[in-house]
C-alpha positions in Angstrom: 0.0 0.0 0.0 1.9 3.1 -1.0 2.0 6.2 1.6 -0.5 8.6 -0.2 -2.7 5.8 0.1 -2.2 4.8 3.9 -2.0 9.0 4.5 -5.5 8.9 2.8 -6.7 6.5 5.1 -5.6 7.9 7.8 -7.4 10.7 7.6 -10.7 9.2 6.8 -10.3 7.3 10.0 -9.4 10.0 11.9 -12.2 12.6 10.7 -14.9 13.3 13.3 -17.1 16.1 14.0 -14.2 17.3 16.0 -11.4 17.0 13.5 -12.5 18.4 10.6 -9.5 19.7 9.0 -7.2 17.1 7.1 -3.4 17.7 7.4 -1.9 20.7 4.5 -0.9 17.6 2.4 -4.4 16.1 1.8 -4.9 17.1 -2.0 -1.5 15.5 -2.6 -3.1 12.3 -1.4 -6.5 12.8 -3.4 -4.4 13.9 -6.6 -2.5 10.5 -6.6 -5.6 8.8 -7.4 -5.3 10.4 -10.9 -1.7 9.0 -11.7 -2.3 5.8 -9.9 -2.6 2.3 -11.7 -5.9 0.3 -11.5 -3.7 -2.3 -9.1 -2.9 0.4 -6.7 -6.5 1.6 -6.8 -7.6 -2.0 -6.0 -6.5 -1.2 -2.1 -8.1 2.0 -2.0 -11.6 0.0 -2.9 -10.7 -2.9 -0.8 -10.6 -0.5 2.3 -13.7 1.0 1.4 -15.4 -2.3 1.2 -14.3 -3.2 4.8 -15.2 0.3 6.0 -19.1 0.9 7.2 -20.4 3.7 4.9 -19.5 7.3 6.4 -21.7 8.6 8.8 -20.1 12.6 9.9 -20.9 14.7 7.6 -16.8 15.9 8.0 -16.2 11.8 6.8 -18.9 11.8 3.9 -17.4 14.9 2.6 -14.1 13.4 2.4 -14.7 10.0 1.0 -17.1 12.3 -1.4 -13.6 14.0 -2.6 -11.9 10.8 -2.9 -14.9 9.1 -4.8 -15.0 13.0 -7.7 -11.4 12.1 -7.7 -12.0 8.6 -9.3 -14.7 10.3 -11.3 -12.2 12.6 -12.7 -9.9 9.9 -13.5 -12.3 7.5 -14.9 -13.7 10.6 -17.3 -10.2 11.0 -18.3 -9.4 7.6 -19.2 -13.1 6.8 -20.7 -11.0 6.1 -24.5 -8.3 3.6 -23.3 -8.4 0.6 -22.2 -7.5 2.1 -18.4 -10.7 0.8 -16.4 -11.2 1.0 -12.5 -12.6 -2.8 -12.1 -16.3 -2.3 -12.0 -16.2 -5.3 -9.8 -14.7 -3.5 -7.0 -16.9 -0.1 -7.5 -19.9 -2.4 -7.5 -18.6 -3.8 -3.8 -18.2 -0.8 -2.5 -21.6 0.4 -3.7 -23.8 -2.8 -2.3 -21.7 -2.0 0.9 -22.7 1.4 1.8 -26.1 1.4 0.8 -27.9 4.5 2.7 -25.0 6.2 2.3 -26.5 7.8 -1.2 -24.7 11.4 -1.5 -21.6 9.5 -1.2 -22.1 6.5 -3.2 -23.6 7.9 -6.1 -20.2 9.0 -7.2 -19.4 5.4 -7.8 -22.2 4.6 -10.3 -21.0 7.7 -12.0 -17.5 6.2 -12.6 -18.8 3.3 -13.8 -21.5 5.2 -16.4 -18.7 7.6 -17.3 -16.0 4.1 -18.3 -18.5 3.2 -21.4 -17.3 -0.3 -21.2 -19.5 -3.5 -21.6 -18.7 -4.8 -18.1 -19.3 -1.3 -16.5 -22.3 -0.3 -18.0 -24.2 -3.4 -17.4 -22.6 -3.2 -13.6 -24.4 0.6 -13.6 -28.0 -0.9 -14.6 -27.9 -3.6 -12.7 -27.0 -1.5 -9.8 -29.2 1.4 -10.8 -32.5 -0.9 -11.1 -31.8 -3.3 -7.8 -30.7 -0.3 -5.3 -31.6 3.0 -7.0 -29.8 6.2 -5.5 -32.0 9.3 -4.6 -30.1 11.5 -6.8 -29.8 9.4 -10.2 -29.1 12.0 -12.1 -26.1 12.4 -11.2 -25.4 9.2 -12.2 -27.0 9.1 -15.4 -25.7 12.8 -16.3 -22.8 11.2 -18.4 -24.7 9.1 -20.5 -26.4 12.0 -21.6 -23.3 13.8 -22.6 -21.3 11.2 -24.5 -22.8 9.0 -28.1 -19.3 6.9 -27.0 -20.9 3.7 -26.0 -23.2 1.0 -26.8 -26.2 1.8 -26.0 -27.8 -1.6 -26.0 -25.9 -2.5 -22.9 -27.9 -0.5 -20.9 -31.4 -1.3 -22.5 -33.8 -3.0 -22.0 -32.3 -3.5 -18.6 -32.7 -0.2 -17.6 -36.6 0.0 -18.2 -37.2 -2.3 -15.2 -36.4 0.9 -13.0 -39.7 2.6 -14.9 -41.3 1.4 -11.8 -39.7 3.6 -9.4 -40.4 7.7 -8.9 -37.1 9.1 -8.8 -35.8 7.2 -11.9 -38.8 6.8 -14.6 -38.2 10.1 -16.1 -34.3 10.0 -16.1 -34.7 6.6 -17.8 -37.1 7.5 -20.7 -35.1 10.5 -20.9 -32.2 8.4 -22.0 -34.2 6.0 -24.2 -35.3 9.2 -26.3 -32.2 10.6 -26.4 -30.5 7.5 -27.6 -32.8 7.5 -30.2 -32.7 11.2 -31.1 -29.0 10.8 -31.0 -29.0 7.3 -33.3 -27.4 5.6 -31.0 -30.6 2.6 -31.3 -32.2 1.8 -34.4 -35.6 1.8 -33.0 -37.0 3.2 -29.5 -35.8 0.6 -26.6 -39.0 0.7 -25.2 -41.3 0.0 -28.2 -42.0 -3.1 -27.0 -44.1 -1.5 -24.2 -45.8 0.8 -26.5 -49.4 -0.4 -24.7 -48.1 -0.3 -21.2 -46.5 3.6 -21.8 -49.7 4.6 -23.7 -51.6 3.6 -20.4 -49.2 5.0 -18.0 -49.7 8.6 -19.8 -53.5 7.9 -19.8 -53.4 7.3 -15.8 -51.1 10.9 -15.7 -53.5 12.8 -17.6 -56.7 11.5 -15.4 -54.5 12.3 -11.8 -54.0 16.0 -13.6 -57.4 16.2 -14.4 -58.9 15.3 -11.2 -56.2 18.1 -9.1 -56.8 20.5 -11.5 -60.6 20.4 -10.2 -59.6 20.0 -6.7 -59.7 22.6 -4.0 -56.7 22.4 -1.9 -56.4 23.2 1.5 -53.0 24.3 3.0 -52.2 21.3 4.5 -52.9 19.3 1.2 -51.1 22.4 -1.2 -47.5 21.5 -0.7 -48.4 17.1 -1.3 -50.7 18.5 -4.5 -48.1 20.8 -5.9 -45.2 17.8 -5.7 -47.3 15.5 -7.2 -48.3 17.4 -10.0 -44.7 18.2 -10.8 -43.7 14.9 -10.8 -46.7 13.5 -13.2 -46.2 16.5 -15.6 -42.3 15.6 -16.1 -43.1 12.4 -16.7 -45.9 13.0 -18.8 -43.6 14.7 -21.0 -41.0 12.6 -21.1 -43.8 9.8 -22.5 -44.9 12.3 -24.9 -41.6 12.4 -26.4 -41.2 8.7 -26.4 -44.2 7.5 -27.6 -43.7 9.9 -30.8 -39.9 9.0 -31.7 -41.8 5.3 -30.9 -44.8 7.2 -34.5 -47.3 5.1 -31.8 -50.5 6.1 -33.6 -52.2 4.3 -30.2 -51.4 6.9 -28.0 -53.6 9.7 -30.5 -56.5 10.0 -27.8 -54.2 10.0 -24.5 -52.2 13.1 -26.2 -54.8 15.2 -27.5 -56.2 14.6 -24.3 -52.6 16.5 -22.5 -52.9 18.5 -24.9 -56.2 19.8 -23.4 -54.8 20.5 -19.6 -53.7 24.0 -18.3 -50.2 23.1 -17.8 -48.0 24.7 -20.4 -45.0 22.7 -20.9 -47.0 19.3 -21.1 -49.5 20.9 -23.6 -46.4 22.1 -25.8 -45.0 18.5 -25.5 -48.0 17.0 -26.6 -48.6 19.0 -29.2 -45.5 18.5 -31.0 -45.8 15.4 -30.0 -49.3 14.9 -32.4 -47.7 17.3 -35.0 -44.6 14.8 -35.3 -47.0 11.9 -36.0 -48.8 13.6 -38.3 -51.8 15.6 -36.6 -51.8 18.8 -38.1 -54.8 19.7 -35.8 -52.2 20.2 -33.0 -50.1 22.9 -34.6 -52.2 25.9 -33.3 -51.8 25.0 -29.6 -48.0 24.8 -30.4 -48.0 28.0 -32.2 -49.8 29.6 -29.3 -48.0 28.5 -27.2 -45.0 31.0 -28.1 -46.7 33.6 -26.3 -46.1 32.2 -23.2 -42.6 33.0 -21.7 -42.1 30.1 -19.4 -42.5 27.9 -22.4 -41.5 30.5 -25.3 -38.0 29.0 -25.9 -38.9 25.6 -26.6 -41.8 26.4 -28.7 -39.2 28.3 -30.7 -37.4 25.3 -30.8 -39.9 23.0 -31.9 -41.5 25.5 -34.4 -38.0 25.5 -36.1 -37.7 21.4 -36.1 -41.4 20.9 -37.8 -40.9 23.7 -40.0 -43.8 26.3 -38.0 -41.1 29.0 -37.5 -42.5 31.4 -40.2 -46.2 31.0 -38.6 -44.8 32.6 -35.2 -45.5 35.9 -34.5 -42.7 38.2 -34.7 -43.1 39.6 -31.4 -42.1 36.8 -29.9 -39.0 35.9 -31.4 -37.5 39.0 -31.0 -33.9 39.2 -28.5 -36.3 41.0 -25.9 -38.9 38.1 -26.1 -36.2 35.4 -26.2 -34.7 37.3 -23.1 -37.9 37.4 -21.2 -38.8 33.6 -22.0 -34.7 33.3 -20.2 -36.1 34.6 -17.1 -39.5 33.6 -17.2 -37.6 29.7 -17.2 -35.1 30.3 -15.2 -37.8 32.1 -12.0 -39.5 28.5 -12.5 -36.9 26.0 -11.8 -37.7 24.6 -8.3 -34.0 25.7 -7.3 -35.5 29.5 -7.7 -39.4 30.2 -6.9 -40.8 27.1 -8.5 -43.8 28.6 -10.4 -43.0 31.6 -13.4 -43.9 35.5 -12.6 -47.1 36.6 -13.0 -46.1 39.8 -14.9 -42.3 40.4 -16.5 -41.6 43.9 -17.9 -38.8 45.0 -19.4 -37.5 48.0 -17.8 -33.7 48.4 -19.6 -31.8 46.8 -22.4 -28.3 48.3 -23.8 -24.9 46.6 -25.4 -22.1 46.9 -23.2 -19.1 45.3 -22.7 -19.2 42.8 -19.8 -16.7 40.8 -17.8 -15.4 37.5 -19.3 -16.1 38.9 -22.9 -13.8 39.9 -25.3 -16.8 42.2 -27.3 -20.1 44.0 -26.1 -22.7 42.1 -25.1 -26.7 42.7 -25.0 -27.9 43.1 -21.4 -31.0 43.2 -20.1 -33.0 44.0 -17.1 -36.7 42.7 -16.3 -38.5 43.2 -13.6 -41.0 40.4 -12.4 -43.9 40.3 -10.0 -45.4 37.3 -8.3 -49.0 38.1 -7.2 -50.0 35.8 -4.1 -53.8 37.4 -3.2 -53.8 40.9 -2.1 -49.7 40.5 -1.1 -47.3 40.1 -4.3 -43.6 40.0 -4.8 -41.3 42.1 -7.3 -37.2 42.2 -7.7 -35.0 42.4 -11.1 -33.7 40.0 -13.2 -31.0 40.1 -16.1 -30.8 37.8 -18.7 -27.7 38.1 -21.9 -24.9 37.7 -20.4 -26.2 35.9 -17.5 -29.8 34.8 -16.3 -30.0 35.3 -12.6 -32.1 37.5 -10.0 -30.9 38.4 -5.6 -33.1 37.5 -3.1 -32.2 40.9 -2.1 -34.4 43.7 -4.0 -32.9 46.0 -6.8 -36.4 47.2 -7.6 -35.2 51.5 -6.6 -31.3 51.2 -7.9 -30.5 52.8 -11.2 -29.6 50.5 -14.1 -26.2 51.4 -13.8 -26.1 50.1 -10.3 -28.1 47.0 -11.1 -25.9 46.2 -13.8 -22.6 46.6 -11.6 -24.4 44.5 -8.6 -24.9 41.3 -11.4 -21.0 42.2 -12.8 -19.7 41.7 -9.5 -21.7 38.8 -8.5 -20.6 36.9 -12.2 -16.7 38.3 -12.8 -14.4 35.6 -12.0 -10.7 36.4 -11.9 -7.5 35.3 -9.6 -6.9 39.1 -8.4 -10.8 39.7 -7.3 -11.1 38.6 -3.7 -12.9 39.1 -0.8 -11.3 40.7 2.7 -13.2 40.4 5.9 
């Protein structure tokens, strides 16, 4: 066992709540993992199988380092022949289950080696002992066409049955279809059983559409229809790369609710297997800024671009749609403004760009009863918005306060 290795260890063991600094040295240790051979990474797994899976957050955050580290390596050595032994990574994984923010990173290595024996180790593993955040696992199959596809499918369609993966999943059947990395959709076989699925989705929508919630219920209600409309348009996509002409009624039927993305979905969705009745909704739907950008998009793939009104394909409309998206991501306030005015826009130069950039400011308003909400955003450069408001600075200032937030540089630093 070489001494970065037995220094590495050491350190795990010793972390606690009350040691939570590793000696100086410690990214010497971690960096050794890049330039080490897969026999003197053996050891390093070996330990980690007769370890118990961290428990201090000082310990998970360390073995975490360790586990990016092996990431790293494994993403740099995805072309040779250089494999960590998925055997070993599987171990470890099966050991610390629980453990998921830490042992997520393995399944990552093994979906970012693009090897037969790895990528049929990641379903397996995937589908028996799912990890709460998948996507992480999954993100580099959606970033690479350097691997064979079929490894992973139909294998990974037995995990269709749980929450947190069903979505990621048909996500990466559509893409590897979109992509050609299949010949034909791996889940055509369960064309029926999909059409069905999106049939139950569009019912559950329905019925809380109709329903009255109370406060208690509003948080449960507002979860579960997020979840059913991303998976609903995840099966919209699938079952038209799958040209399923069985699933007509079930999308015309989402393309009938009130939630915007899923009615955009499946009315692409029906123009794409031929139903020009859907290509107003689709075209409509461009006036809506939450949804503005992808109906762009789509307009422009089934040749509908000309039909959109000007208006909104103008930088200013593209620029509100940015914010618009951005305000609804559940990382931000979840839901998109009620209002979104534009209140400057000029081409300036900007830090991190060699040439002037167009800037603009919006400012957005969230109406909640008789109280509301307003702050401003920018979108060109960046998309982002404080939780602190800018609503009485000059542009000038508002402009500076985003710069300073964004720039980046060695010499820029912060002095208590």
């Amino acid at each position: 066992m070489s001494t970065d290795l037995e220094q590495m260890l050491a350190v795990i063991d010793f972390a606690t709540e009350e040691n939570q600094l590793p000696p100086r040295d410690w990214e010497a240790c971690i960096a050794w993992i890049e330039t080490a051979t897969n026999d003197q990474l053996v050891p390093l797994l070996d330990a980690f199988v007769n370890r118990p899976a961290p428990q201090t957050a000082v310990t998970q955050n360390l073995i975490s380092t360790v586990l990016q580290r092996l990431a790293r390596r494994a993403s740099a050595m995805a072309n040779s022949n250089e494999q960590i032994p998925p055997q070993y990574l599987a171990a470890v994984y099966r050991n610390w289950q629980g453990a998921d923010a830490t042992r997520v990173w393995l399944l990552r290595c093994l979906a970012l080696q693009y090897d037969h024996h790895s990528l049929t180790t990641f379903a397996e593993l995937l589908v028996n002992d799912p990890p709460v955040d998948a996507a992480t696992a999954l993100a580099p199959l959606f970033q690479s066409k350097n691997y064979d596809a079929a490894t992973l499918f139909p294998r990974l369609l037995d995990g269709l049955s749980y929450t947190s993966l069903a979505v990621l999943i048909l996500d990466l059947a559509n893409y590897t279809v979109r992509e050609e990395l299949l010949d034909q959709h791996p889940a055509r076989d369960r064309q029926a059983e999909l059409t069905r699925l999106l049939g139950g989705l569009v019912h559950e929508l329905e019925q809380l559409d109709q329903k009255s919630p109370t406060a208690e219920t509003r948080p449960v209600d507002a979860e579960r229809v997020s979840e059913s409309v991303s998976l609903a348009v995840s099966l919209c996509d699938a079952l038209a790369l799958m040209g399923s002409k069985s699933a007509m009624s079930q999308l015309y039927q989402a393309m009938e609710l009130r939630h915007r993305r899923l009615r955009l979905e499946a009315a692409a969705s029906l123009i794409r297997l031929g139903e020009k009745e859907a290509q107003p909704t689709l075209i409509q739907l461009a006036a809506e800024p939450v949804v503005r950008l992808r109906a762009l998009a789509y307009a422009q793939e089934l040749e509908l671009f000309e039909q959109i009104d000007e208006e909104y394909k103008t930088p200013v409309a593209e620029a509100e749609a940015e914010v618009a998206w951005w305000l609804s991501q559940p990382t931000q306030m979840g839901i998109p403004p009620t209002t979104c005015e534009l209140v400057d826009s000029r081409t300036q130069h900007w830090p991190g760009y060699d040439t002037p950039v167009p800037c603009f400011l919006f400012r957005f308003t969230y109406q909640f009863g008789d109280s509301g909400y307003s702050n401003v955003a920018i979108a060109g450069p960046l998309t982002h918005a404080f939780a602190t408001s800018f609503c009485d600075l000059p542009a000038e200032d508002v402009y500076a306060g985003f710069a300073g937030w964004h720039v980046d540089h060695e010499e820029i630093y912060e002095v208590e």
